[in-house]
C-alpha positions as CSV (number, residue, x, y, z in Angstrom):
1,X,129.1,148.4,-16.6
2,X,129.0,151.9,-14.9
3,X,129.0,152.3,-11.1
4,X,125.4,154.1,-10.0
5,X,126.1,157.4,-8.7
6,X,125.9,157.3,-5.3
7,X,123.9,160.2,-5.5
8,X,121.4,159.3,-7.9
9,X,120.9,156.1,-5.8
10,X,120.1,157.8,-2.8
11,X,117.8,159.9,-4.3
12,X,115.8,156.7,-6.2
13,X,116.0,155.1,-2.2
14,X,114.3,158.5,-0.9
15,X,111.6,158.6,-3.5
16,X,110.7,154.8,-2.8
17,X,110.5,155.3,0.9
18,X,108.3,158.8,-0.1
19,X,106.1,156.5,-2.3
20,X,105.3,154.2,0.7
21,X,104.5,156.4,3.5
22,X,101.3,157.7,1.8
23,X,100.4,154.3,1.9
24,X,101.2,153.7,5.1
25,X,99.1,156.4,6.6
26,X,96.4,155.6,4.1
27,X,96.2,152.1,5.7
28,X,95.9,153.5,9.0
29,X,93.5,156.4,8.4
30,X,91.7,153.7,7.4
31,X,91.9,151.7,10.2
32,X,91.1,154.9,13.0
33,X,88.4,155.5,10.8
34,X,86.6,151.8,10.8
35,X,87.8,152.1,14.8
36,X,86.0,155.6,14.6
37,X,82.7,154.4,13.0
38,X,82.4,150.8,15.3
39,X,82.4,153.4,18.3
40,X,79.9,155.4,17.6
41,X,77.4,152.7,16.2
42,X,77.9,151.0,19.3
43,X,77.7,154.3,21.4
44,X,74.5,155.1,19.1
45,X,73.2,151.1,20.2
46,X,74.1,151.7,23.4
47,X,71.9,154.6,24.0
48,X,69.0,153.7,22.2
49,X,68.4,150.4,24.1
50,X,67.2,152.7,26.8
51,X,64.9,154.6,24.5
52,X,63.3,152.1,22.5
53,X,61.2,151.3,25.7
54,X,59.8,154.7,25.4
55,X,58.5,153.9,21.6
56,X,55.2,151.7,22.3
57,X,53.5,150.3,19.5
58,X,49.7,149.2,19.1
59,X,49.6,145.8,17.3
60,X,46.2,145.1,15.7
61,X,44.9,141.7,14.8
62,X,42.0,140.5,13.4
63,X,40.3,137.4,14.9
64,X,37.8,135.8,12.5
65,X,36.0,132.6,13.9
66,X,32.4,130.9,13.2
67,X,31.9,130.9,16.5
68,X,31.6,134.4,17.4
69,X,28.2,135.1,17.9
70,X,26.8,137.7,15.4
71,X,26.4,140.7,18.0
72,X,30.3,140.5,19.0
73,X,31.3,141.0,15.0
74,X,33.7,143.9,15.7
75,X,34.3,143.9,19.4
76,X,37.8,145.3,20.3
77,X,39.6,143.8,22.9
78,X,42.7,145.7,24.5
79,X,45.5,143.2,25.9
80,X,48.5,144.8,28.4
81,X,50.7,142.6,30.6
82,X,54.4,142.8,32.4
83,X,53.8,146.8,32.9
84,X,56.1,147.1,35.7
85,X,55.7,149.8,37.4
86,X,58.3,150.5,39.4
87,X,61.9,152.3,39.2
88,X,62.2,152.3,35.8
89,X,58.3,152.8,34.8
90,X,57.0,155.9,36.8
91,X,53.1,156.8,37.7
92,X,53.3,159.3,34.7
93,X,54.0,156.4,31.9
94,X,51.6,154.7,33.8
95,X,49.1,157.8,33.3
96,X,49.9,158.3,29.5
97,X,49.2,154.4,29.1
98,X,45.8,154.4,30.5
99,X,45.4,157.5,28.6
100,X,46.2,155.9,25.1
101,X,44.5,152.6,26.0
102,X,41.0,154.7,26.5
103,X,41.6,156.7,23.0
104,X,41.5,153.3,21.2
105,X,37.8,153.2,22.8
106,X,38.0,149.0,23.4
107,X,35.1,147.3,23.9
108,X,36.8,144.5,26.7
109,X,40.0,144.7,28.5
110,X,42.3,142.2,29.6
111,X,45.5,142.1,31.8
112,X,48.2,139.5,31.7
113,X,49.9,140.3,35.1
114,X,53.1,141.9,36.4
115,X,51.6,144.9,37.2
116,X,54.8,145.7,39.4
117,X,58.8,145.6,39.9
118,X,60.7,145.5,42.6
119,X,58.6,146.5,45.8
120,X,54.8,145.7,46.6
121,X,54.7,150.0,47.4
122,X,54.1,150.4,44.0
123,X,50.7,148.1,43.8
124,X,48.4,150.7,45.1
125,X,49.6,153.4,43.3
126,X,49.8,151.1,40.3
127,X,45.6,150.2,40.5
128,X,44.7,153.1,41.4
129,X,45.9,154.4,37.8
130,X,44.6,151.8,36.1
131,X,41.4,152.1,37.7
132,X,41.0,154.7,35.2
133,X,40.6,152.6,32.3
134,X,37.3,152.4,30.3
135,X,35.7,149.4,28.5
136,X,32.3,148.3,27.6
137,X,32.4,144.7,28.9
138,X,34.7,145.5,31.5
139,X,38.3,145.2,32.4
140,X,39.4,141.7,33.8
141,X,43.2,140.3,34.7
142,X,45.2,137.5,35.7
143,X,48.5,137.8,37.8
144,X,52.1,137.0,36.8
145,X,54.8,136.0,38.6
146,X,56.3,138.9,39.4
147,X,53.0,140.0,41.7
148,X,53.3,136.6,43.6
149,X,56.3,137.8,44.6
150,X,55.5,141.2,45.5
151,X,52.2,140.4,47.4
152,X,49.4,138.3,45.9
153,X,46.7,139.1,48.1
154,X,47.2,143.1,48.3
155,X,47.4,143.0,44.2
156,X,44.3,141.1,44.2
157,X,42.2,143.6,46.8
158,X,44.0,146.4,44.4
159,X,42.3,145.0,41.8
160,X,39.2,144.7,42.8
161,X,39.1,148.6,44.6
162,X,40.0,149.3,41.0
163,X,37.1,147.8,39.4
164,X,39.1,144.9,37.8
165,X,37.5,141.7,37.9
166,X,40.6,138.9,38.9
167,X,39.9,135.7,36.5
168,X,43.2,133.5,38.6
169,X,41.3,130.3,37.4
170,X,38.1,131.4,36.9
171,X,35.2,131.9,33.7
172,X,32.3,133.9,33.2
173,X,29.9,135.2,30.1
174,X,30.0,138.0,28.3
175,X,26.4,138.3,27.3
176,X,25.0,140.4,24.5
177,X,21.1,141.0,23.2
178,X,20.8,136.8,23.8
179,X,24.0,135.8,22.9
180,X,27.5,135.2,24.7
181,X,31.0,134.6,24.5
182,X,33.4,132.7,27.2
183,X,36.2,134.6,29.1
184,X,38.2,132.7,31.2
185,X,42.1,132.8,32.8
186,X,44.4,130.7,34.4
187,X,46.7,131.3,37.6
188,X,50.0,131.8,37.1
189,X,52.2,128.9,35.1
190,X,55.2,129.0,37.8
191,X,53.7,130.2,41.3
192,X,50.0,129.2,40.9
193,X,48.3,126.0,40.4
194,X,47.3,127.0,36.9
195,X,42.9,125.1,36.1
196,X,41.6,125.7,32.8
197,X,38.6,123.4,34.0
198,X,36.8,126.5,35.3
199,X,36.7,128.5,32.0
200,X,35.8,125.6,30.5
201,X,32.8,124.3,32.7
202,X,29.5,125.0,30.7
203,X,30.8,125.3,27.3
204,X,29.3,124.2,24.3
205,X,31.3,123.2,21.0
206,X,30.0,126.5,19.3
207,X,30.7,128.9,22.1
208,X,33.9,131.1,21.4
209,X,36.2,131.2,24.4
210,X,38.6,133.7,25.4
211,X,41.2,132.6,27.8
212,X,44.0,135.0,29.6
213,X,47.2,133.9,31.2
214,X,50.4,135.3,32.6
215,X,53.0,132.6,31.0
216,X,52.7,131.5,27.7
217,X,54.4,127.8,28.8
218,X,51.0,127.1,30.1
219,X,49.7,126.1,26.6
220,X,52.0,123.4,26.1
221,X,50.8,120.2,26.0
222,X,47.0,121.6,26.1
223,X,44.8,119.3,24.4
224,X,41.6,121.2,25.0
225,X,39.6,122.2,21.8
226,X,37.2,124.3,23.4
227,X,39.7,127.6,23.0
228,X,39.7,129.6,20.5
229,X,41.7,132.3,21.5
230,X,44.1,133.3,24.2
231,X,46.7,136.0,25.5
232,X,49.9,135.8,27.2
233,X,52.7,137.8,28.2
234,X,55.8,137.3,30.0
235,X,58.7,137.0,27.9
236,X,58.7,140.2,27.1
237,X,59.4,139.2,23.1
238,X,63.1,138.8,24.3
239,X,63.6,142.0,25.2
240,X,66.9,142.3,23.8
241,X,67.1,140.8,20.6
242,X,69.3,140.1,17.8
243,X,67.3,142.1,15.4
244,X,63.8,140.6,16.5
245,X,64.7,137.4,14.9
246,X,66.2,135.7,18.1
247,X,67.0,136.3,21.6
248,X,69.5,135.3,24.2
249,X,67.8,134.9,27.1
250,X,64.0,134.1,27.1
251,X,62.3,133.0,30.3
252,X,60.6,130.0,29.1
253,X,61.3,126.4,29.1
254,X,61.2,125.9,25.4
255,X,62.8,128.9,23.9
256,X,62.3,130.8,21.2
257,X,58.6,129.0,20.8
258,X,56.4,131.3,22.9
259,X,59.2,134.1,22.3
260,X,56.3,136.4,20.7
261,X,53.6,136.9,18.2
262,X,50.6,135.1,17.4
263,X,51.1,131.2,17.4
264,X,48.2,128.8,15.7
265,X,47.7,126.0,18.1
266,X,44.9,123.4,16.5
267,X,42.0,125.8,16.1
268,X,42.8,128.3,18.6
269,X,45.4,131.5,18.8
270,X,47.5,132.6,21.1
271,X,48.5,136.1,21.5
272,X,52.0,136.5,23.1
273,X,52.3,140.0,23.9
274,X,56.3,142.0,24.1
275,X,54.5,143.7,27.2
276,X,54.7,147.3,28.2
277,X,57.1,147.5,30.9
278,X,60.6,146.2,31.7
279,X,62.6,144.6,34.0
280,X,66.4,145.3,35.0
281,X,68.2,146.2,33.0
282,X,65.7,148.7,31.4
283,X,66.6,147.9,27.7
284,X,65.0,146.7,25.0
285,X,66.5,145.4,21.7
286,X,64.1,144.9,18.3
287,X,61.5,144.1,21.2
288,X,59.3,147.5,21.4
289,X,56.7,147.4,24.0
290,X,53.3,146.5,23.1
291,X,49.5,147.3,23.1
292,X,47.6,144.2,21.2
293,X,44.6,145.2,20.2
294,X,42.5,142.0,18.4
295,X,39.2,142.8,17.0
296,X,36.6,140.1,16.9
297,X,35.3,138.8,12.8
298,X,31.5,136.9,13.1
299,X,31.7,135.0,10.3
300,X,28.2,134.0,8.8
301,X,27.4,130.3,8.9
């Protein structure tokens, strides 16, 4: 056998190592690039946490029941809660809210509580934008936890300067041309001593009830079958969530449960609304804020 040229071996050595380098910097082209593309998704996630609090949506539901009276069929009732108004949910929001809340022309209004964030200065201010809202049967609300903190009794003398009647374990009738319907709410779950016995007194087994509360835990364990509807707020659908189908941190004592969305309970529903404000951080995650607005179905007997 021959000797190989030790020039021809050199050059079959050089062409080898040429061979590889392309494929070398292929691989890590590669790799910058996948670096490249995680960044900016993140980046891109990043930014719009803070701007899908901006993008409110109006949620619609239809309530059909045999025991809404005849002259109710089609009654439109407008549910906000957790609105926060504060450092991260200026007068002007507040403005634009009330403004698209009176387009939708409801017929009954009901708040769920935590008006404010961070500082009882912004409870006057707060009412005296939302004494600007319009409804046929009025405009009624409960408090949440966040007002008890602030200042219970100045939200509740804002409320009624503004024209909104305060329901903190209370019930009254809605009455139409003879007929009537139940609205009654329930003092806060956490910082209240929460009674349902008031919206109940006086009910028959045929009268509808509406019932309005701040904390959705409340219903647990309820064994009433006088409701037949109810709203709630608080958990603000998660707020940050892994794609709307679960979230980390839920204030509630039985997780993802009373996270959001309308939950059958015996004969009744509850509403659990993603709320319209935020609290710190202002983010939200596949959790836009919400305006529920649940029309009422008579169903002929």
């Amino acid at each position: 056998m021959r000797p190989q040229n030790p020039n021809q071996e050199k050059n079959v050595r050089s062409k080898m190592q040429s061979a590889a380098i392309p494929v070398f910097r292929s691989k890590r082209t590669i790799v910058k690039r996948g670096f490249l593309y995680l960044a900016m998704l993140l980046a891109f996630t990043f930014i719009y946490t803070f701007l899908e609090p901006f993008w409110l949506e109006t949620k619609t539901i239809r309530i059909a029941d045999n025991d809404i009276p005849a002259v109710f069929d089609q009654v439109r009732i407008v549910f906000l809660t957790d609105i926060h108004h504060g450092p991260f949910f200026s007068k002007s929001r507040l403005r634009r809210l009330v403004q698209t809340v009176n387009r939708l022309r409801p017929d009954l209004i009901l708040l769920g509580g935590d008006y404010v964030h961070r500082s009882p200065e912004y409870i006057e201010p707060c009412f005296q934008e939302l004494s600007l809202l319009q409804a046929t049967y009025g405009i009624y609300g409960v408090l949440g936890n966040h007002d008890h903190w602030e200042d219970p009794i100045l939200t509740r003398e804002s409320m009624q300067k503004a024209g909104i009647q305060n329901l903190d374990n209370k019930g009254i009738w809605i009455e139409k041309n003879g007929q009537r319907i139940r609205l009654g709410g329930v003092g806060d779950f956490l910082y209240d001593t929460p009674d349902i016995r008031p919206a109940l007194s006086g009910l028959q087994s045929d009268d509808f009830l509406i019932l309005v509360t701040h904390n959705p835990d409340f219903f647990e364990g309820q064994k009433t079958d006088m409701m037949d509807l109810a709203f709630a707020g608080h958990t603000h659908g998660g707020q940050v969530t892994f794609f709307g189908l679960w979230a980390p941190l839920i204030p509630s004592q039985f997780g993802q449960k009373y996270r959001s969305g309308v939950i059958q309970m015996g004969n009744a529903k509850l509403i659990i609304s993603h709320g319209i404000g935020t609290i710190t951080p202002p983010v939200r995650f596949f959790a836009r804020p919400q305006i529920i607005v649940a029309t009422l179905q008579a169903i002929d007997n």
